[in-house]
N, C-alpha and C positions, 0 to 999 in steps of 0.2 A: 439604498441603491444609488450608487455614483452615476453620473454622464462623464465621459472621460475622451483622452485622446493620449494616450501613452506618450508622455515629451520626450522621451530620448530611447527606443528602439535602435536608433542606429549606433549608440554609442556602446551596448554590448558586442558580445564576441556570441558567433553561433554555432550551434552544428545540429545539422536538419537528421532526421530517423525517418522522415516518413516523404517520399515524392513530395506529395500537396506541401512541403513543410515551407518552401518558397513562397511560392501562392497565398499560401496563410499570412506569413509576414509581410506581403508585399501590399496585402488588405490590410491588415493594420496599421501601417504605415502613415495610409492614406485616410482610413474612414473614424470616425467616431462611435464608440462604445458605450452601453452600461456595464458597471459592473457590480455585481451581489455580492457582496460575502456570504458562503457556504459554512467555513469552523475557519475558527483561529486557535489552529495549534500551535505549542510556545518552538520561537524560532520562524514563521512561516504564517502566511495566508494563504487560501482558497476562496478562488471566485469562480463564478459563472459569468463568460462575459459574452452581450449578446447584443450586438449590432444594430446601430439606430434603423439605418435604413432597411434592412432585412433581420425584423425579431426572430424568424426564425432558425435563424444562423447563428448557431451556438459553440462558446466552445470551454472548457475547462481551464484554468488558470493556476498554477500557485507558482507562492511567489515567498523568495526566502532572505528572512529580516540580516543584515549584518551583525556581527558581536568580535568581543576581542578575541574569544576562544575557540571559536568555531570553524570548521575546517571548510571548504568548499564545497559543497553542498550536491549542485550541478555537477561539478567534477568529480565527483564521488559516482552519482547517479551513474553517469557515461562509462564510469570502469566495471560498475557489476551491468550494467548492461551487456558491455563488449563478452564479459565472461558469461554470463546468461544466452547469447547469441551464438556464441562457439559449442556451448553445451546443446544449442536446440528446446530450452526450456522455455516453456512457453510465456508469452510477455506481453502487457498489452504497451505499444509502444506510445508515446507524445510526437507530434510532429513535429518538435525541435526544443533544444536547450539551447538554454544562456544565461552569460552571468558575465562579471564585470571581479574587479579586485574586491574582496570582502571589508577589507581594513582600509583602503582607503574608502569605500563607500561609506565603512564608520568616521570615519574621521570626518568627511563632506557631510554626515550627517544626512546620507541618501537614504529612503524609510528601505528599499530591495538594494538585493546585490547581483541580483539572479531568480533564473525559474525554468519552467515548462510549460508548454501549452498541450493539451490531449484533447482529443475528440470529446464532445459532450456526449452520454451516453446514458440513456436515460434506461437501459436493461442492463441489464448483465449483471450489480454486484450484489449482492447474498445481503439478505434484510430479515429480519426474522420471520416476516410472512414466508420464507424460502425452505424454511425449516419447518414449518406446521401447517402447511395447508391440510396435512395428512398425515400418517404416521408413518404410512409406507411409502408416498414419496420423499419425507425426511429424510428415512432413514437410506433409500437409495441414493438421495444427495448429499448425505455423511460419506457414502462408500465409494463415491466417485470423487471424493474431494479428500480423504482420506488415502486413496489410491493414488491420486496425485501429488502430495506429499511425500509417499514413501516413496516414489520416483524422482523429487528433487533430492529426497535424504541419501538415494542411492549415488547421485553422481557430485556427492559434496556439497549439497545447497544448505545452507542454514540461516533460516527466514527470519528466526525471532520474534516478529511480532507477525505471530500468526489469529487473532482476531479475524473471525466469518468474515468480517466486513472488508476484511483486508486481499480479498478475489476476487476475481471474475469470471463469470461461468452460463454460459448458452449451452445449448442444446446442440447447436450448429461446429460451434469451439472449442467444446468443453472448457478447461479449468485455464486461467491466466494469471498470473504473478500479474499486483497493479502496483503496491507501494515495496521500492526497495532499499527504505530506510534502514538501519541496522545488517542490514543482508550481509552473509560472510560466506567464504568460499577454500573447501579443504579439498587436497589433493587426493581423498580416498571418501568411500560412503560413512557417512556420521557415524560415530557411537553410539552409544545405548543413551546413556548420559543427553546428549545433544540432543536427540530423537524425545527424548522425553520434556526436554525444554522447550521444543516445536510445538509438543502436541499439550502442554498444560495451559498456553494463552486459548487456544482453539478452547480446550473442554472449558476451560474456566467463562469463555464468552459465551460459548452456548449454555451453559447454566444460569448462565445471569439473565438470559433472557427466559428461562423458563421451561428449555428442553427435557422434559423426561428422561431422567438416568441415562444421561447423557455421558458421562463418565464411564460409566461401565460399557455402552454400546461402542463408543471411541475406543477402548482401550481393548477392546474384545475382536473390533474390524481389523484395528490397525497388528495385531497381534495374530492374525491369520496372514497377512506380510508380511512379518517379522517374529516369526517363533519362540525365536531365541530370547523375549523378555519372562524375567522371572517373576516371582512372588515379593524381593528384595526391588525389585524394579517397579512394581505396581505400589509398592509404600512409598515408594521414592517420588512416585507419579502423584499422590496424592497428595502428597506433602507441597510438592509444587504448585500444585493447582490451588491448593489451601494459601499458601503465599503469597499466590497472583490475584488474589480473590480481597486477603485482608490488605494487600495493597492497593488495592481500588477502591474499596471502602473508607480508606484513610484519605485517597484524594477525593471521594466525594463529600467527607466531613469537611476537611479541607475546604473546597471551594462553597459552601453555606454557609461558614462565620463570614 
């Protein structure tokens, strides 16, 4: 855990999403922080960063490394936002982006180039206790999370990395888009094809954690929304899932040597 004081907030470029998003930054400006690292995924950090003089005031952090080939990261974010917004798709927002030039922050040899700050939130995202407390709340929270799905796939959303952990979901809100790395955007509802690459990270993560025939209940729910898949579509499905499955396993071999 760091103590910190962010040296140059004011030297990025902003743009607020959320009212409070002023007010956040204009705390930060002034006060002193810790900050946790949470994962260090490659390109990026995530912190929790929580304020000396009030620990209880929390808020989420990442923050995205510069490279020679990497596109803008933040401004990426803010364009499937804008199109996520006009669709009405539901989204859990950050109170503000920023970012600064990628390449020159590599060349200055700055560790960020840019980020986001979102609410600290310690409910909402799908953990595998989410999935087994029961059998019959699992599976009622396959079918609401699965329902929501085939309503982003209806209006052209294509999530890609759709991993449980990659939601958010109350009682109050139901289901929200939280990471939209990869996200893409078709001017008509997905294919078969597409639909099936949505739904093989989803089956492939609930298995890994240990969900009962998981596979077949996904593919059985999602398929009372969408009829039209076949017998040639469910090899296709499996095949995928098989994929995404010995590719995780290579990167778990992978990071133990």
């Amino acid at each position: 855990m760091w103590i910190a004081l962010f040296p140059n907030w004011k030297s990025y470029r902003y743009v607020f999403l959320k009212e409070e998003g002023r007010t956040i930054l204009s705390f930060l400006l002034e006060h002193n922080f810790y900050l946790e690292c949470q994962k260090i995924p490659k390109g990026q950090r995530n912190f929790i960063l929580t304020f000396l003089e009030n620990p209880e005031k929390r808020l989420f952090l990442k923050l995205f490394r510069p490279g020679t080939l990497k596109r803008n990261r933040p401004k990426a974010y803010l364009k499937a936002y804008s199109i996520l917004q006009k669709i009405s798709a539901p989204l859990l927002s950050p109170y503000f982006v920023f970012w600064k030039n990628p390449l020159l922050c590599l060349l200055l040899k700055e560790s960020f180039y840019g980020g986001m700050i979102f609410p600290y939130l310690e409910k909402g995202f799908l953990f595998e206790s989410s999935f087994i407390q029961s059998l019959e709340s699992g599976q009622n929270l396959l079918k609401k999370l699965l329902s929501f799905l085939y309503q982003l796939h209806e209006r052209g959303v294509y999530l890609r990395d759709t991993k449980f952990t990659n939601f958010y979901y109350t009682k109050e809100e139901g289901f929200k888009i939280f990471d939209l790395e990869g996200i893409s955007f078709l001017s008509s509802p997905l294919s078969t094809f597409h639909r099936l690459k949505d739904l093989a990270p989803l089956a492939m993560s609930l298995e890994w954690i240990g969900i009962p025939d998981v596979r077949e209940s996904l593919w059985r729910i999602y398929k009372n929304f969408y009829p039209r898949l076949t017998v040639k579509d469910y090899l296709l499905y499996q095949r995928l899932i098989e994929e995404k499955k010995k590719r995780r396993e290579r990167k778990l071999r992978k990071a133990k040597k």
